[in-house]
C-alpha positions in Angstrom: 23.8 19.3 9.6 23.6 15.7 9.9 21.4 14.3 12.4 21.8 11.1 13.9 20.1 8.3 15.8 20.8 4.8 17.0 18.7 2.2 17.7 20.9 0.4 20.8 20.3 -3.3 21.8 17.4 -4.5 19.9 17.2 -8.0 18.4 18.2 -7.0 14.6 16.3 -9.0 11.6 18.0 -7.4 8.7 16.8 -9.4 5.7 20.2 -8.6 4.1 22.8 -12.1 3.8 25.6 -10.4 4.0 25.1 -8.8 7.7 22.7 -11.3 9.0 20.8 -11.0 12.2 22.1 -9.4 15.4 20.9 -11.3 18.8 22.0 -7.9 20.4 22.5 -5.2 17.9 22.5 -1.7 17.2 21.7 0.4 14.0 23.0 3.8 13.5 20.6 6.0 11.5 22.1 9.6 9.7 19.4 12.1 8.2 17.5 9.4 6.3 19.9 6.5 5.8 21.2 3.5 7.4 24.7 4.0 8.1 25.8 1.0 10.4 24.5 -2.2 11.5 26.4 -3.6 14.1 27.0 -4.6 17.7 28.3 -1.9 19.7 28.2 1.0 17.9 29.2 4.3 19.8 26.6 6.8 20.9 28.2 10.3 20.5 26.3 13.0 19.0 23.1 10.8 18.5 19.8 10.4 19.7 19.3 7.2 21.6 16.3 4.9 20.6 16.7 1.9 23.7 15.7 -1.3 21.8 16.4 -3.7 24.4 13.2 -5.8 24.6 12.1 -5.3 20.9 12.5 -6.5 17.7 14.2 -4.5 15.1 13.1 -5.5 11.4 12.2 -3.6 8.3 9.3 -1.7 7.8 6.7 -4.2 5.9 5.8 -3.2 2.3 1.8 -3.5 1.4 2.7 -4.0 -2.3 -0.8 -3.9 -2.9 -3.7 -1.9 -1.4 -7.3 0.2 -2.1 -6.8 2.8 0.5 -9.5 4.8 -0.2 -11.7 2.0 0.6 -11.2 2.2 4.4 -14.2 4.1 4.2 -16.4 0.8 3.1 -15.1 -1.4 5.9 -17.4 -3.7 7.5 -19.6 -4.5 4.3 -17.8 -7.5 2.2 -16.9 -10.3 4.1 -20.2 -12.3 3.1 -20.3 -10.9 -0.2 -20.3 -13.5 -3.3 -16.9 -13.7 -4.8 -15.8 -10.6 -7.3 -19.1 -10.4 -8.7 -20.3 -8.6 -5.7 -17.7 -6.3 -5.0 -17.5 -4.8 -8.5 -21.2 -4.8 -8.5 -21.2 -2.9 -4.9 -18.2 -0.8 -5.3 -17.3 0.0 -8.5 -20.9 -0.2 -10.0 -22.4 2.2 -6.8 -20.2 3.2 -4.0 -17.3 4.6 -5.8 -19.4 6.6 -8.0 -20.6 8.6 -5.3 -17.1 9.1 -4.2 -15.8 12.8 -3.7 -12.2 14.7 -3.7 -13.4 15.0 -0.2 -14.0 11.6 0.4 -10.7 10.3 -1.4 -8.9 12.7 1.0 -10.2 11.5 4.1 -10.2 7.8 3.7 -6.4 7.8 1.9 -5.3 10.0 5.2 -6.7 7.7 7.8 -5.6 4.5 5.6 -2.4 5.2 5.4 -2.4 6.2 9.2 -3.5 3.1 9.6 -0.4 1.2 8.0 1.9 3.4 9.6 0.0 2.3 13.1 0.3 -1.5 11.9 3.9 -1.5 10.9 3.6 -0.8 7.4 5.9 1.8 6.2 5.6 1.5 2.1 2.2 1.1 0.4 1.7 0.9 -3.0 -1.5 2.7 -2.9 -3.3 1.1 -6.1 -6.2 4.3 -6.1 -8.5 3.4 -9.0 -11.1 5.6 -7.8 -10.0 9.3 -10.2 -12.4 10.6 -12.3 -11.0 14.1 -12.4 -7.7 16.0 -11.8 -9.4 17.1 -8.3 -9.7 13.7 -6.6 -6.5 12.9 -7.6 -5.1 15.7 -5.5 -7.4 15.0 -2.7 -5.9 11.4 -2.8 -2.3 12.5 -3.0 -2.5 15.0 -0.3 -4.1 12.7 2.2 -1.0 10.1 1.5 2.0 12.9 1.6 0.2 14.1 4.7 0.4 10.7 6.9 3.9 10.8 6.1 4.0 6.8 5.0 6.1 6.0 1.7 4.3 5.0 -1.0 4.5 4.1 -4.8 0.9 6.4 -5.7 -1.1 4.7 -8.3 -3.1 6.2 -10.9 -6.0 4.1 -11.6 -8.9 4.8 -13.1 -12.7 4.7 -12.1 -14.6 1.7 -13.9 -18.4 3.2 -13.5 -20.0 -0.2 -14.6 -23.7 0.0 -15.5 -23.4 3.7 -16.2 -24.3 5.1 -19.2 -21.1 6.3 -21.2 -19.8 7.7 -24.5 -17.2 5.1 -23.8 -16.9 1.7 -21.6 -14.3 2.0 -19.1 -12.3 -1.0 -20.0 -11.5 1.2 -23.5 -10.6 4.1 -22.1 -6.4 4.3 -21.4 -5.0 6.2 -18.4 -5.4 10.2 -19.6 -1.7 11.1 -20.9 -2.1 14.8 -19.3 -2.6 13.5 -15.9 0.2 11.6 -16.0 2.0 14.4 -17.7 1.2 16.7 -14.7 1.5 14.5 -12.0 5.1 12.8 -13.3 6.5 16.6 -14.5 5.1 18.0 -11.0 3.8 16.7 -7.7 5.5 13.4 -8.4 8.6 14.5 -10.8 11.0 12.8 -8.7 11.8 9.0 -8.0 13.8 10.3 -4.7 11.0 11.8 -2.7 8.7 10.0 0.3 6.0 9.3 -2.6 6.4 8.2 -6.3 4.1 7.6 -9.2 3.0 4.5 -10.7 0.1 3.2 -13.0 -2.8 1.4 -11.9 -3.8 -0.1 -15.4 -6.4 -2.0 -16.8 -4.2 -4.7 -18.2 -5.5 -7.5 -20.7 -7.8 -9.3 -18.3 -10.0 -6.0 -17.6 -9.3 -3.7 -20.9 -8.6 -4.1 -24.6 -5.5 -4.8 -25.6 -4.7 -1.4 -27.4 -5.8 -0.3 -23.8 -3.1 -2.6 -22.2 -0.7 -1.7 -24.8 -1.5 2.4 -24.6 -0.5 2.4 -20.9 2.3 0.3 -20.5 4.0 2.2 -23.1 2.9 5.5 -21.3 4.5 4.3 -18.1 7.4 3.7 -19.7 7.3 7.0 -21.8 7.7 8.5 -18.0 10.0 5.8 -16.4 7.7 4.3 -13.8 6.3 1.0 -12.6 2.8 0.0 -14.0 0.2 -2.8 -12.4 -2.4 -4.7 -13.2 -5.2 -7.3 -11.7 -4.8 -10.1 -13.5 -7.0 -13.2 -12.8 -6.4 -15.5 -15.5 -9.7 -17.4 -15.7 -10.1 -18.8 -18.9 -13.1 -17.7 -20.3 -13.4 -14.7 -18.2 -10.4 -12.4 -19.8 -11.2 -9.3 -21.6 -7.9 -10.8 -24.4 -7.4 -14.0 -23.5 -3.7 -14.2 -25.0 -3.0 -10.5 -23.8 0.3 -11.4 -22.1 1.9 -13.2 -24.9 1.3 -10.6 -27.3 2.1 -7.8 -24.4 5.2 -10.4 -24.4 5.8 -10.8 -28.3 5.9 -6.8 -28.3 8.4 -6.2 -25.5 6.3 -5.0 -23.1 6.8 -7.0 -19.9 9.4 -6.7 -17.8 10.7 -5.6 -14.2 8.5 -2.3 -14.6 5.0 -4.3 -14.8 3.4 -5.8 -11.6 1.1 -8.5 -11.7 -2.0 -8.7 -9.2 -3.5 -12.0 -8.1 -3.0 -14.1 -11.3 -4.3 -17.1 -9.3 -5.9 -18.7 -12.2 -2.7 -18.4 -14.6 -1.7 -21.6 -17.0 2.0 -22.9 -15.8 3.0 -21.6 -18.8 1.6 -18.4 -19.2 3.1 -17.7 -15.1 6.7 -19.2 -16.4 6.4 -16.7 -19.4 5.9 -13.8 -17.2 8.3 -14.5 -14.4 11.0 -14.9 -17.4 9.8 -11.1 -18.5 11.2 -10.4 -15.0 7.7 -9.3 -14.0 6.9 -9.3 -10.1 3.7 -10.8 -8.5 1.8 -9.5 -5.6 -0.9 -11.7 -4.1 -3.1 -11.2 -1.6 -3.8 -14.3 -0.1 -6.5 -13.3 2.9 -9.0 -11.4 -0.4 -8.2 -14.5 -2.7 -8.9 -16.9 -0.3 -12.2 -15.4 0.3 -13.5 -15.2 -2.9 -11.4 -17.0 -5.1 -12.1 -20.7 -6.0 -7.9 -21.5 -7.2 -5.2 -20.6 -4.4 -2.6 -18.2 -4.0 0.2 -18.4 -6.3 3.3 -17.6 -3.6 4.8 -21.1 -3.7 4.5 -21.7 -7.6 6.2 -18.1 -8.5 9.0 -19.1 -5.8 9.2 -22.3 -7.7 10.2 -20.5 -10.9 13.0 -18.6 -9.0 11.4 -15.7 -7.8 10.0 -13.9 -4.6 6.5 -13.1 -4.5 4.9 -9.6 -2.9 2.1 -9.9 -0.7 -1.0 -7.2 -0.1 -3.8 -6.4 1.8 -6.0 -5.5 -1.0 -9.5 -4.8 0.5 -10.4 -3.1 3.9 -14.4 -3.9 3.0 -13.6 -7.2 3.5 -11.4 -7.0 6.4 -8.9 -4.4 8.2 -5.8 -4.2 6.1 -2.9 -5.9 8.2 -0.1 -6.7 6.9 1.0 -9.4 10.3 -2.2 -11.3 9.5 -1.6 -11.1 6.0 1.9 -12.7 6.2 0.4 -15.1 8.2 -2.6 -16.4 6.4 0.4 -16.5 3.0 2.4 -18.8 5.4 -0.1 -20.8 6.6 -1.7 -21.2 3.0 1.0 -21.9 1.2 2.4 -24.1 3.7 -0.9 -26.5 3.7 -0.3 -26.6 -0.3 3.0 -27.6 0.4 1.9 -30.2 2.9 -1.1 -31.6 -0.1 1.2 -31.8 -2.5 3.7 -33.9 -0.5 0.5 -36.1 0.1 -0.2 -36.5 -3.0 3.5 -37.5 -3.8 3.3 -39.8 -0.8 6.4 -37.8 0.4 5.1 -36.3 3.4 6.0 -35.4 5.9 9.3 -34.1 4.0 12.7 -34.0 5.9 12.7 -29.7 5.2 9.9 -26.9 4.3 9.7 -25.2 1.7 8.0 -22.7 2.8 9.2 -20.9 6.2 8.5 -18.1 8.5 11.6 -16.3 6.9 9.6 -16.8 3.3 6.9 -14.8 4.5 8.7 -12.5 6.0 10.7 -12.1 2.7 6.9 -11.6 0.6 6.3 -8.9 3.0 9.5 -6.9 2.7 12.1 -7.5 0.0 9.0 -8.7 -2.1 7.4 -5.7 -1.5 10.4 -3.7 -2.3 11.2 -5.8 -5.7 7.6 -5.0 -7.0 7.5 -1.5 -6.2 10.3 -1.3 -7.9 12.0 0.0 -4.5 14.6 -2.7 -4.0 17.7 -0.8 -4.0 16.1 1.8 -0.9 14.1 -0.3 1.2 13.3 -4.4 2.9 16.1 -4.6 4.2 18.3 -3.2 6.6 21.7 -2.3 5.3 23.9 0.8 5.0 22.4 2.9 2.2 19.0 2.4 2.2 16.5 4.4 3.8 16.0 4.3 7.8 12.2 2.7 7.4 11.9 0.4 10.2 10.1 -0.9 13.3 10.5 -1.9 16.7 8.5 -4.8 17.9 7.9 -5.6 21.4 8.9 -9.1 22.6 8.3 -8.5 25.7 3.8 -7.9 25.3 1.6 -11.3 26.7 1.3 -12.8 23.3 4.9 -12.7 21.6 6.6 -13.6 25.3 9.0 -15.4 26.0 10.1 -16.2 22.0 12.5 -13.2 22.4 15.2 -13.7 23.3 14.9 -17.6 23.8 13.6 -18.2 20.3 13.7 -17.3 16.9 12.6 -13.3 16.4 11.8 -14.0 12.7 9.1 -17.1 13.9 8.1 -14.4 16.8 7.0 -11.8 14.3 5.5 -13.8 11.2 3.7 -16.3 14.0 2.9 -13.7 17.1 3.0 -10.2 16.3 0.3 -7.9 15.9 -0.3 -4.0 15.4 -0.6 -4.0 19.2 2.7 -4.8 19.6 4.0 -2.4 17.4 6.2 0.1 19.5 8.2 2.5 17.1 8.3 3.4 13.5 10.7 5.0 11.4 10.1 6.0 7.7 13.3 7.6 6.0 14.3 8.0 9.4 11.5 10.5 10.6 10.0 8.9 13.8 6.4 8.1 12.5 5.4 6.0 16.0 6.9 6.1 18.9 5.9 3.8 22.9 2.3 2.6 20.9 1.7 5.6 19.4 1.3 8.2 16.1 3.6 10.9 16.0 0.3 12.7 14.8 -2.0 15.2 16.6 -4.3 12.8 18.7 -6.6 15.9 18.4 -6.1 15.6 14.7 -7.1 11.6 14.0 -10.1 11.9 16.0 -11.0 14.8 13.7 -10.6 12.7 10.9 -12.4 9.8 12.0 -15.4 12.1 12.3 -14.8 13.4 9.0 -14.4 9.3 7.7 -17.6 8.7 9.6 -19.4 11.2 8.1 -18.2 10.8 4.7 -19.4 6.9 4.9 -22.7 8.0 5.4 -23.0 10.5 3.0 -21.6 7.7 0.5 -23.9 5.1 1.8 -27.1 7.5 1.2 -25.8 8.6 -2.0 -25.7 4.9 -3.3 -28.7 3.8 -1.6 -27.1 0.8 0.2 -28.2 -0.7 3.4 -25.6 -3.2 4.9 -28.1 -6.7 4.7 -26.5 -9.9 6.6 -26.2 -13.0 4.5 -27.9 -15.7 4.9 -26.2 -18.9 5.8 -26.4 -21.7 2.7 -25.7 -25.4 2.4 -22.6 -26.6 3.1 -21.1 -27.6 -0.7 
């Protein structure tokens, strides 16, 4: 039996050309798919959503986030650049990481994006040093009921005492194996798999080369952090040989790249690769800028991410808003520079951003063709912003809904949520067991703690330096 629902009277952002937005629209939902966007659209036989006052847009796409690391929050912000956080997470605080642990934190996380508007993740989960805490990690996603692109990283113990260094060890073939012919065997359902790789910048190149062939032995998307800092890459010319041996393409996602030559960025974006940046993370540790506005440049739409909740909580409004603002103050230097500011047009504009942080999203998940936009045929994941709450008033409906939501809106204001056409929020709140959540934060709490004691680390403020 089909069921239906329609979304009546909202102010439609579609991100689709060809149906444009709707001052006054309606969207007409069956089982899990769009099937009309229109004015106007009749009622019978379907469950009214009234979305007078609200915004209706798609649900935003986190194309690139830790979520187990929800756990941590509160610790990085003062930390000095990467070095600390590999030395803090990845060389103590992950290691004393349980199946437990990974369960708890990737339930509440992804609560959490589903809370903030968020209705696709791609959870990058390199914290799996055994069959167990991946399970524990993929039942606490399929349990929130978010859609996300799982993937299968693996733990990098530094300063451990191993038979093997992490950055030589490829992603385990049975894993994938069990996870791609089992829990994840199908690139229809809620939650697919993906690979979380090392890449040339953190592993050997027969590493890089093992696991991108791997994904594609199983037909899935594979990422990878890639800095680019000369001097500072485990193969310095790992993409052009990755390149030179057919192994880039739509299928690989590239993380960060903030120090990459022109060149070497041109190269990849030809590959038909996709770049996810995470502008609020690389602005606080990184010492080159966010690369939005020079992929756009080569003809193609960047991804944004939340990357890190130690650092700070993992939302995607502020995070499309710190990418607008940043790339828009390059913009503005660079005219400077050319003595051509201020220019007659931007380059960057609230629709960009909004574009990063849903067909972006989408395009690097390798999710296009279901979701960012809203058209019939793809899946019913979207949101309903209020226009109506103190701090987006009066821009709807006297102003542009697109600058109301990239500029104004926060998770506050976030009404209803829809993921494959399930109601996953509805007036402010989780269509989860109140009871349940507050359960889990306990559990969270207490799994912090046992974490914290396990590594030895006490929280220490920084101290405040010379100004450079």
């Amino acid at each position: 039996m089909t069921e239906r629902t329609l979304i009546k009277n909202g102010a439609v952002i579609t991100m689709d050309p060809r149906i444009g937005d709707l001052a006054r629209g309606d969207l007409l939902i069956e089982n899990d798919r769009i099937a009309a966007v229109a004015s106007n659209l009749k009622t019978e036989g379907a469950q009214v959503i009234d979305a007078s006052g609200t915004v209706v847009m798609p649900g935003l796409v986190n194309s690139h986030i830790h979520t187990w690391e929800i756990t941590l929050r509160g610790i990085g912000a003062d930390w000095i650049s990467a070095r600390d956080y590999f030395a803090n997470i990845h060389g103590n605080l992950a290691q004393r990481f349980e199946a437990e642990d990974n369960y708890c934190a990737n339930l509440l996380g992804a609560l959490a994006q589903i809370n903030a508007g968020t209705t696709t993740i791609f959870d990058w989960c390199h914290n799996l040093r055994s069959p167990e805490m991946t399970d524990a990690s993929l039942d606490g996603i399929l349990e929130s009921g978010i859609r996300a692109v799982f993937g299968h990283g693996t733990a990098k113990p530094m300063g451990k005492p191993m038979a093997k260094p992490y950055f030589e060890i490829p992603q385990p073939r049975e894993e994938v194996h069990r996870l791609r012919t089992k829990r994840l065997a199908s690139d229809e359902g809620l939650v697919t798999l993906a690979l979380a790789i090392l890449g040339p910048d953190y592993g050997t190149y027969e590493v890089a080369q093992a696991d991108i062939r791997l994904a594609r032995e199983y037909g899935i998307v594979n990422s990878a952090h890639t800095a680019g800092r000369q001097g500072k890459r485990m193969v310095p010319d790992g993409y052009w040989r990755l390149k030179k041996a057919g192994l880039l393409g739509p299928d690989h996602n590239v993380v960060h790249g903030n120090c990459l030559a022109d060149d070497e960025l041109k190269m990849i974006i030809e590959a038909g690769c996709s770049v996810s940046a995470t502008a609020m993370a690389e602005q606080l540790n990184w010492d080159h800028p966010s690369l939005l506005g020079r992929v756009e440049r080569l003809g193609a739409t960047p991804a944004i991410g939340t990357d890190v909740d130690p650092y700070f909580a993992a939302s995607m409004w502020q995070e499309m808003r710190r990418a607008f603002l940043h790339q828009r103050e390059l913009d503005n230097r660079a005219l400077s520079a050319q003595g051509r500011w201020p220019a007659e047009s931007h380059a960057t504009t609230v629709r960009s951003a909004l574009r990063w942080a849903t067909l972006g999203g989408a395009r690097a998940l390798g999710l296009e063709h279901r979701i960012g936009s809203l058209a019939p045929g793809k899946q019913a994941d979207l949101i309903l912003v209020r226009a109506g709450d103190l701090n987006i008033f009066p821009s709807v409906p006297l102003g542009d809904p697109v600058q109301a939501v990239v500029m104004n809106a926060e998770t506050a204001n976030v009404d209803t949520v829809l993921v494959a056409g399930r109601i996953a929020k509805r007036h402010g709140k989780l269509a989860f067991a109140a009871e349940r959540i507050e359960r889990l934060k306990e559990d969270v709490l207490a799994s912090r703690e046992r974490v914290m004691k396990k590594g030895s680390y006490v929280y220490r403020p920084v101290a405040e330096g010379p100004r450079p």
